[in-house]
C-alpha positions, 0 to 999 in steps of 0.5 A: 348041491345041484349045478345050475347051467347058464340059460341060453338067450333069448333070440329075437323074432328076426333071428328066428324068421333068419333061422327058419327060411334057412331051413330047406323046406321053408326057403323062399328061394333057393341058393344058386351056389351049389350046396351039400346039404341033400335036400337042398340039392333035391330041391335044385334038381326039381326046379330044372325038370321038366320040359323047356316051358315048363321050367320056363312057366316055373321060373315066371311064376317065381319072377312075378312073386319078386316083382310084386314085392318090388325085390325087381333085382331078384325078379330080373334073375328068375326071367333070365332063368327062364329066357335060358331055359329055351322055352318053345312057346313063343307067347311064354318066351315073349312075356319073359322078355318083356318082364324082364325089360319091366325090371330094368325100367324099374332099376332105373327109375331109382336111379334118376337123381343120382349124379355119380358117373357110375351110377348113370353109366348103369341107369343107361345100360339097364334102358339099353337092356330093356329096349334090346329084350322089347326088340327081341320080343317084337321079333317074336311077335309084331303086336306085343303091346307090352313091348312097344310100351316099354320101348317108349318109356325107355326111350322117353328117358333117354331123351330119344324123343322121335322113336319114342313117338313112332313106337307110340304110334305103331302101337296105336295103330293096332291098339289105338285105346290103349291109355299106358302108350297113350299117356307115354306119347302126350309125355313125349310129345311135350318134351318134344316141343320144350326141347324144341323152345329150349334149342330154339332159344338158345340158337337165338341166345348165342346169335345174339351174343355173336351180334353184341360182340360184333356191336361191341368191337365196332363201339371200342374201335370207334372210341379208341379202346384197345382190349387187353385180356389175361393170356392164361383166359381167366379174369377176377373182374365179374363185370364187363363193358356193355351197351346202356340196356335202356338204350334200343339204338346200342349208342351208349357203353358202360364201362367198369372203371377202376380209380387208383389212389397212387399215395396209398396203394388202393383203389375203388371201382364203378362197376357201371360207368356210364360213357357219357357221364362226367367225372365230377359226378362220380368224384363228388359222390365218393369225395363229398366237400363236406363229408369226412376224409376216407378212413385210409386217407391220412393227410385228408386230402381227398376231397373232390375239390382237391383232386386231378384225374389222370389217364395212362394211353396205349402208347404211354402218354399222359393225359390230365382229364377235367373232371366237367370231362365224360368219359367218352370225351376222354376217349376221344381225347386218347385217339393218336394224331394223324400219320402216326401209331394208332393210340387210345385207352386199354380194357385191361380185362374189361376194365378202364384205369384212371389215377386220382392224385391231389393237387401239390407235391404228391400229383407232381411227384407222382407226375415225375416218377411216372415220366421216369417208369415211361423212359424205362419202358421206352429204354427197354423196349429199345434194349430188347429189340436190340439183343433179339437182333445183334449177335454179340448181346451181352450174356450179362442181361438178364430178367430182373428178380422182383425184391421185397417190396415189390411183392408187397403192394398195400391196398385198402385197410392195408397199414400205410407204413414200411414193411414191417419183420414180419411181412419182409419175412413172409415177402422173402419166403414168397420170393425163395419159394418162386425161385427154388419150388418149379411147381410154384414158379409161374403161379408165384411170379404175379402174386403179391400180398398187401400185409403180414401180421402175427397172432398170439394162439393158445397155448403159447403159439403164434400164427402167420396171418398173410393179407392178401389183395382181393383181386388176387384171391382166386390165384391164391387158392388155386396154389393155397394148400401147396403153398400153405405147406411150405410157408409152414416148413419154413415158418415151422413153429408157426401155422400159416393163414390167408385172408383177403384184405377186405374193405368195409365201409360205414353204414350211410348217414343222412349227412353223408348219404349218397346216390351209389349205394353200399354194396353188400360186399362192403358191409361188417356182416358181409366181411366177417362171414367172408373171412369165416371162409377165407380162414378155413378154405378150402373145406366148406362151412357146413353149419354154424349155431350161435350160442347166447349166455346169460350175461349176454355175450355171444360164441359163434360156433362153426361147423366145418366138413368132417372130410377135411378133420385129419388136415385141419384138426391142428389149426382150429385154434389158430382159426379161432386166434386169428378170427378173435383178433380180426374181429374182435367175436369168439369163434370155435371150430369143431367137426361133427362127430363120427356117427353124424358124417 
């Protein structure tokens, strides 16, 4: 019985084109290692006989064939042969340069949007290039066209505007009806004219900045506010104090105020307050008599009737404001009397602060402990300067360490009550890691959390959700990921998040409607997109798609950085947990496959 033998594949028609240009006499071009096959060796020797010119004229020819097919990198090779083999013929040597330059503009037209630092680092030296070898070509001959063209594009790009122009202009000199150099130098004289709008208007920007700060300075000390700013330079307020834009004369400030709500350890802000209206417009529109009491007031005593505003002075004096009061009555009001310590209201970080207590037993109690904490600040002040000048100061004085509650400061939507185990337990954890973790110490000692709550994940695990203050968010995620990392160390069965303790507020209704409108920021849709992105930072949100059943219900599901899966993987139930208890919405996480990255 005959034997059959297994058929060869078919090869495919690139494999066949592979195979054929690797056969010598079919090369489009020729290896530059040295080989040992002997006709491609016969084959190298002939490309370098000949005469200098003629091996340049060769090398050209080769160079102009890559060019036209755009394969310019191997273009650019073939001339540098050919400028190497020292060609005696000063026109032939001359167009080597200039191609050899046209090269190099055209590796750098590909690289113009990239961003990467190499990468510029490399479009920059391929013009450099170009304009050594125009240079060069120049040298040889005056009058190349081709050469002053070139050197202008090239500079064109390099925002070197002004030799762009003279290489234009030498060449029309000469040249005049040449339309390339032509088109090159209405493109620069363009540029020359946005780039002189663009300085032009940023010189007046910043002269103009200059004279609003001086503005501003002469218009705080004329009211008695005293500027106090962050000493690291940084501040989680987006506004800042501004004169009325309506106003041409610069008489009127607005000013971001904050109001405190001592009771219940939250706040509210107007981000633009102007100075000369009063106090009762603003309380009247957020305590309306005949609305209903804000969700965080318990005992519903927050009405604009029931309410006294006070102010806190430089110099720790106390000041109750009528609300029929403007806000530039109250500075006023602030200003120290003659002959003694200059006093007025503090812009910390831009931003005024004024308590909002109701009438009774919560104003004085508040009352008291505020004259109690201004004794000590006084106290202390005393004690300082006294062991910063006696030479026997007790060694026993030391800085006091923040307790539990301290670092729990409730804000809105926060639970009124007493910390709960959880939360002592996440405060406690906080302290030790202020304490024992040097990298940690500086950034822990001001932060502070509003709440703690655990959740149930799949599985029978639990995650940590930890509320943190909206203002203090930016510092928390400077320290997030170390952070995180620690607490999960010590809360080891348990994985641990962050989540701003956002408020939201009620769609307005005709009853209840105001002047000040909602801000977006306050908004149900607004909030649950900002707690997507609480719960996973710092990896971004890349894409998200929400799935409708049948029945009607709804799975949002959320597309995260597939950079980040390795570090998050683990967690994405305990994102979809957390997500499903804050709002009550089904949520999966996932990373998009491999192939998609």
């Amino acid at each position: 019985m005959a034997t059959v033998l297994p058929q060869a594949a078919e090869s495919s028609f690139e494999e066949k084109m592979a195979a054929l240009e690797s056969t010598p006499l079919f090369m489009k071009s020729l290896p530059s290692e040295e080989s040992d096959d002997p006709v491609i060796q016969a084959l190298q020797s002939l490309a370098f006989e000949g005469t200098p010119d003629e091996i340049a004229q060769n090398f050209k020819e080769q160079g102009n064939d890559y060019f036209k097919g755009k394969r310019y990198r191997e273009a650019l090779d073939f001339y540098t042969q050919g400028i190497d083999a020292k060609p005696s013929d000063l026109s032939l040597h001359e167009v080597l340069l200039c191609n050899r330059a046209a090269c190099n503009l055209e590796l750098s037209e590909k690289l113009v949007h990239c961003l990467d630092n190499q990468v510029l680092d490399q479009f920059e030296e391929n013009y450099g290039s170009a304009l050594r070898d125009c240079a060069k070509a120049l040298t040889l001959n005056d009058k190349s066209s081709k050469a002053y063209y070139r050197s202008s594009v090239a500079l064109l790009a390099l925002d070197r505007l002004e030799e762009s122009l003279d290489c234009c202009d030498r060449c029309l000199t000469y040249n005049p009806e040449n339309v390339g150099v032509r088109s090159v130098r209405d493109r620069a004289s363009r540029a020359k004219v946005e780039k002189t709008r663009q300085e032009s208007e940023k010189k007046e920007r910043l002269h103009k900045e200059q004279r609003e700060k001086r503005l501003l300075q002469m218009a705080f000390k004329e009211r008695n506010l005293f500027a106090v700013y962050n000493p690291k330079g940084s501040t989680e307020n987006p506004y800042e104090p501004h004169f009325d834009p309506e106003d041409p004369e610069r008489g009127t400030l607005i000013i971001p105020v904050f109001f405190l709500y001592p009771q219940y350890a939250t706040s509210d802000v107007i981000a633009h307050f102007v100075e000369d209206t009063t106090f009762s417009t603003h309380i009247y529109q957020m305590f309306p008599p005949q609305a209903p009491p804000p969700i965080w007031d318990k005992s519903a005593q927050y009405t604009a009737n029931n309410l006294i505003v006070y102010a806190m002075t430089r110099r720790k004096r106390l000041l109750k404001i009528g609300k029929k009061m403007t806000l530039r009555d109250v500075c006023n009001a602030a200003k120290g009397k003659e002959g003694e310590y200059d006093d007025g209201l503090e812009l910390k970080d831009g931003c005024l602060t004024f308590v909002i207590v109701p009438k009774g037993e919560v104003e004085q109690n508040w009352v008291d402990d505020f004259k109690r904490t201004r004794g000590y600040y006084q106290t202390s002040i005393r004690q300082l300067i006294a062991k910063k000048t006696s030479t026997k100061a007790s060694s026993s004085a030391s800085i006091p360490v923040m307790s539990v509650n301290n670092k729990i400061l409730r804000t809105a939507n926060a639970p009124t009550t007493s910390p709960d185990e959880t939360e002592i337990s996440v405060a406690q954890a906080l302290i030790d890691l202020e304490n024992n973790v040097p990298e940690l110490k500086s950034e822990l000692r001001a932060l502070q959390i509003s709440a703690a709550r655990e959740v149930d994940v799949r599985g029978g695990k639990k995650a940590i959700v930890v509320f943190v203050p909206v203002p203090q968010l930016k510092a928390f995620h400077k320290v997030q990921q170390r952070l995180t990392r620690e607490l999960e160390k010590k809360f080891s069965d348990r994985h641990v998040v962050f989540v701003a303790q956002r408020r939201m507020l009620s769609k307005p209704t005709r009853n209840s409607r105001v002047k000040q409108k909602r801000p977006r920021s306050r908004t149900l849709t607004n909030v649950h997109e900002k707690i997507l992105e609480d719960l996973v930072f710092p990896t971004e949100i890349v894409g998200k798609r929400t799935r409708v059943s049948v029945d009607g219900s709804k799975l949002l599901k959320v597309i995260l950085d597939p950079k980040d899966a390795t570090s998050l993987e683990y967690k994405l139930d305990s994102f979809s947990s957390v997500y499903r208890r804050l709002t009550g919405k089904d949520v999966t996480f996932e990373f998009p496959p491999a192939n998609q990255e």
